[in-house]
C-alpha positions in Angstrom: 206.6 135.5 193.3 203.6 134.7 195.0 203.9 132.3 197.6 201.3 130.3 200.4 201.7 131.3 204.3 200.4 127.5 204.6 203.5 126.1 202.7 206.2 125.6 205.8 206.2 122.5 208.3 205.0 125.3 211.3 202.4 126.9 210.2 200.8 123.2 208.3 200.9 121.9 211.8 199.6 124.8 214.1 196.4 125.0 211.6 196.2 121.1 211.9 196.3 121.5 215.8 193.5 124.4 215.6 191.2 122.4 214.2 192.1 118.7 215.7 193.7 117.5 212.7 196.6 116.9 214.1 196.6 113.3 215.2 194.0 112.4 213.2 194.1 109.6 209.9 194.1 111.9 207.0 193.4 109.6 204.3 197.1 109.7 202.9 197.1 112.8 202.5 200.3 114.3 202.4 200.4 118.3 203.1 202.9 120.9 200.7 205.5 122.5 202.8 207.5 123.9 200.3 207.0 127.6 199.0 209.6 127.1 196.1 207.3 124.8 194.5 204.0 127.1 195.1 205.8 129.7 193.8 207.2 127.1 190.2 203.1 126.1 190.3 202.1 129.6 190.3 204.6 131.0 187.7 203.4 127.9 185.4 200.1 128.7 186.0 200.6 132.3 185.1 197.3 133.8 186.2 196.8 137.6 185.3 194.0 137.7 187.8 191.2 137.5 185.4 191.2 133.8 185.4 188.3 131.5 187.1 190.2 128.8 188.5 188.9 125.6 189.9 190.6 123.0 192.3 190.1 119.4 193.4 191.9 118.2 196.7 192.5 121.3 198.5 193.0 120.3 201.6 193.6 122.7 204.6 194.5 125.4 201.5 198.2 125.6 201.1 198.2 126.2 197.5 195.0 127.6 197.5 195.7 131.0 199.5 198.4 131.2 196.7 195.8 130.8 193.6 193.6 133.8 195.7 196.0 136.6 195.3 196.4 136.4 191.2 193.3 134.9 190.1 189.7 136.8 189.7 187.7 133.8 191.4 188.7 130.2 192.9 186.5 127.2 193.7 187.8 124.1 195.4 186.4 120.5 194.9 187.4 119.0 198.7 185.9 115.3 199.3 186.8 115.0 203.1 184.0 116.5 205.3 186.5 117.2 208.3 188.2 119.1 206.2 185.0 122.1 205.6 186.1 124.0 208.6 189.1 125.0 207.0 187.8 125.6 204.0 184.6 127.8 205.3 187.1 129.7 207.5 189.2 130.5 204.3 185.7 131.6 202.7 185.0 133.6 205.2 188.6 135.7 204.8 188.3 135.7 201.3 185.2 137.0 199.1 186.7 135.2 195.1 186.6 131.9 197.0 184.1 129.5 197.5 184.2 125.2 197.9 181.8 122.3 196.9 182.5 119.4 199.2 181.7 116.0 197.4 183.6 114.0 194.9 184.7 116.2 192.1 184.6 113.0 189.5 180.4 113.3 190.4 179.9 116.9 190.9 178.5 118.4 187.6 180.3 120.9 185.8 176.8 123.3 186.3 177.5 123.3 189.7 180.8 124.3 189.8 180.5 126.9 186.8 177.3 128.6 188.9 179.8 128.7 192.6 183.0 130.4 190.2 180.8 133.3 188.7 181.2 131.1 185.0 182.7 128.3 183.6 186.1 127.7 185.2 188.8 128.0 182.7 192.3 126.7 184.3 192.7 123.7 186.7 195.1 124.4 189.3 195.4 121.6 191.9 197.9 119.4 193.6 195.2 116.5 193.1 194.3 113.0 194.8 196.4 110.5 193.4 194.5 107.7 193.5 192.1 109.2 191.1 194.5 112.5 189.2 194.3 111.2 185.7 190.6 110.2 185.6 190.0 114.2 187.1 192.5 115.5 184.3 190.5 113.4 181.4 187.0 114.3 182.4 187.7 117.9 183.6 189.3 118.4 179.7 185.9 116.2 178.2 183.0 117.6 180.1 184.2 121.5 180.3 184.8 123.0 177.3 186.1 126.6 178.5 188.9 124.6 180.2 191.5 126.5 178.8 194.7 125.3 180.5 195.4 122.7 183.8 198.6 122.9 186.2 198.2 120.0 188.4 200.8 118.0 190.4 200.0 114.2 190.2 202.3 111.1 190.7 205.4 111.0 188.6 204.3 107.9 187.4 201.4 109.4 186.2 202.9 112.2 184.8 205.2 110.1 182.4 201.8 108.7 181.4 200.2 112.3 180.6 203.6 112.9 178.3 204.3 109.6 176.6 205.3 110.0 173.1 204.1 107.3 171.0 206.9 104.4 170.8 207.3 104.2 174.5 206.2 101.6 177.5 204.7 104.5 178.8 202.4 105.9 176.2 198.9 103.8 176.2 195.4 104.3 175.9 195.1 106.9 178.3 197.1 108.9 176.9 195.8 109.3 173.4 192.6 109.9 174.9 193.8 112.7 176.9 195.8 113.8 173.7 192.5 114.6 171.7 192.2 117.6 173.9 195.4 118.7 175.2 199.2 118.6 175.1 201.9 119.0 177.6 203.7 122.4 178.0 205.4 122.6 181.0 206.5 120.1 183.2 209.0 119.9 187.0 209.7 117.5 189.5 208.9 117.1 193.0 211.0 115.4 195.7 209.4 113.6 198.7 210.9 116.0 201.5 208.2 119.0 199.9 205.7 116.8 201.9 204.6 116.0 205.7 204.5 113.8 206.0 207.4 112.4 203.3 205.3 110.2 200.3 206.9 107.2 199.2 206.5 108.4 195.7 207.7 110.8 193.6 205.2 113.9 192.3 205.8 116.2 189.2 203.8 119.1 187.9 202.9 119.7 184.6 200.8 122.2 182.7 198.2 121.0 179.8 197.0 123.1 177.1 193.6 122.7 175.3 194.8 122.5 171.7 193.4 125.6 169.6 192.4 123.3 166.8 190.0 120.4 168.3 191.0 117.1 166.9 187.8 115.9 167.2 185.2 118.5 167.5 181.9 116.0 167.6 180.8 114.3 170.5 180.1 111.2 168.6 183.3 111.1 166.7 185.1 111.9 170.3 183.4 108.6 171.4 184.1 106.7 168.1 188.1 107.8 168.4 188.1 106.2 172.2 186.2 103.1 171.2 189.2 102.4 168.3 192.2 103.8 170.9 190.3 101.2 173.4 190.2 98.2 171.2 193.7 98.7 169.8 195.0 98.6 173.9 192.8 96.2 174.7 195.2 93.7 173.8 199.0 95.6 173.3 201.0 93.0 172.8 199.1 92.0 169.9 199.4 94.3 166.1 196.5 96.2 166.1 194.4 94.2 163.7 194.2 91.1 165.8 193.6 93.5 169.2 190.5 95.2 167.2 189.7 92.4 166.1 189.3 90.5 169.2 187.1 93.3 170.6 185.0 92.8 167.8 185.6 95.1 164.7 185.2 93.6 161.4 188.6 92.0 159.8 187.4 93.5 156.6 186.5 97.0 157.3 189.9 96.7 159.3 192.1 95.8 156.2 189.8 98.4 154.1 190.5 101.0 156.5 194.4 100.6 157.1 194.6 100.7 153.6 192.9 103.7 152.9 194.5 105.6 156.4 198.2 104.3 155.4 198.4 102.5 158.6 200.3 99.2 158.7 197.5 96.4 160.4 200.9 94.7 161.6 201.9 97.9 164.1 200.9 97.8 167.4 198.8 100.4 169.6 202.0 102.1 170.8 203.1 103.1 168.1 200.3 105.4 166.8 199.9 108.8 167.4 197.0 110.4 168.5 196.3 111.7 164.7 196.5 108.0 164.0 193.8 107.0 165.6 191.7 110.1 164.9 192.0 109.0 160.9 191.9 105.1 161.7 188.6 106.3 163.7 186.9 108.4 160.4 188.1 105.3 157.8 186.4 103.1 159.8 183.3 105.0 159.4 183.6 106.1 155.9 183.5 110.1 157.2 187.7 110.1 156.2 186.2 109.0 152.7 183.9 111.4 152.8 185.8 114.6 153.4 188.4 113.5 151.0 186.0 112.4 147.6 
């Protein structure tokens, strides 16, 4: 099983200590101390070291020094600047590595494709909070070798990633990340993997890019998240009045729940991602289309 020799509570806080870390304010971060979950990341990750990995949120490299033994080339996203010592020293000891420092959600996905020798195709990463599912959506739209992501992310936002439709969990975000991937893996992580502790609970869970594209089109991606955003816009409403309100006809509506099979009286919620992909193409005559 491959493991970190970051991942302990000693050896986190000696390489803190090298490089004044220490006592320092580190943005909430909250360091992995815990080789038993490197090791449940890397074995859902299951690199055969041909892989191009990339990573947002490093850090001082725990799980990174883990992705460098199985995969063919690693490139970490890091946004704190105090943090590029580490980093540069890790580059240094290790020729498949190399890191961008800058926000990963405005670094283009040129840029990272030319510093990993080619267009990264998993996401490994125990990523940001504050920003994890807006990195997991746009990583999925705007790189389209992404094959595969393992990330750990709030538990909150996990439950969010794997919403089935019919639950308080599953919304608009979730559809939208639906049209490109599905959940195949998932575990928990308690607090006490962390120094310091979080106050939230984290979970892992691997993504797949479906084989079959739902929506293979740029334009008919962007059509499918205008009608998933309209129909959320206003949840507590059926789905006619919420798209309605943001300003779709009530006529091509009723015309295109009819033809699509879809009741106007449901609500968002209750629509799978499929749903919306049809309700998208009805509304602009492309289901009738394909079907005449």
């Amino acid at each position: 099983m491959t493991t970190s020799p970051l991942a302990n509570p000693g050896a986190t806080r000696a390489l803190l200590e090298t490089y004044g870390l220490a006592t320092k304010h580190r943005l909430g971060q909250n360091f992995l101390i815990d080789n038993h979950v490197i090791e449940k990341i890397m074995d859902l990750a299951a690199l055969d070291g041909s892989e191009r990995v990339v990573e947002v949120g490093p850090g001082i490299g725990t799980l990174t020094l883990a992705l460098l033994q199985d995969a063919a080339r690693v490139v970490s996203i890091e946004a704190d600047g105090e943090l590029e010592p580490v980093l540069r020293t890790h580059a240094l000891e290790h020729d498949n590595f190399a890191y961008i420092m800058g926000d990963a959600l405005r670094v283009a996905p040129e840029r990272i494709a030319e510093a990993c020798g080619g267009a990264p195709e998993i996401l490994v990463a125990n990523l940001p909070y504050n920003v994890a599912a807006t990195i997991i959506l746009q990583f999925f739209q705007t790189m389209p070798d992404l094959r595969s992501a393992v990330v750990m992310v709030q538990k909150e936002v996990a439950d969010r990633i794997a919403a089935h439709p019919g639950t308080k969990t599953y919304g608009g975000y979730t559809a939208k990340l639906g049209l490109y991937a599905g959940v195949t893996g998932r575990f928990e992580v308690p607090p006490r993997c962390f120094m310091p502790a979080p106050h939230v609970d984290s979970a892992v869970v691997r993504l797949d890019r479906h084989e079959v594209p739902l929506a293979s089109e740029a334009s008919d991606v962007d059509r499918i998240c205008e009608v998933i955003d309209a129909a959320f816009a206003q949840r507590r409403k059926t789905i006619r009045n919420s798209m309605s309100a943001s300003g779709f006809d009530k006529a091509a509506l009723d015309a295109a729940f009819n033809a699509c099979g879809i009741a106007p009286t449901a609500r968002a919620e209750t629509l799978g991602v499929e749903d919306f992909v049809r309700l998208a193409a009805c509304l602009s005559g492309k289901w009738r289309e394909d079907n005449e």
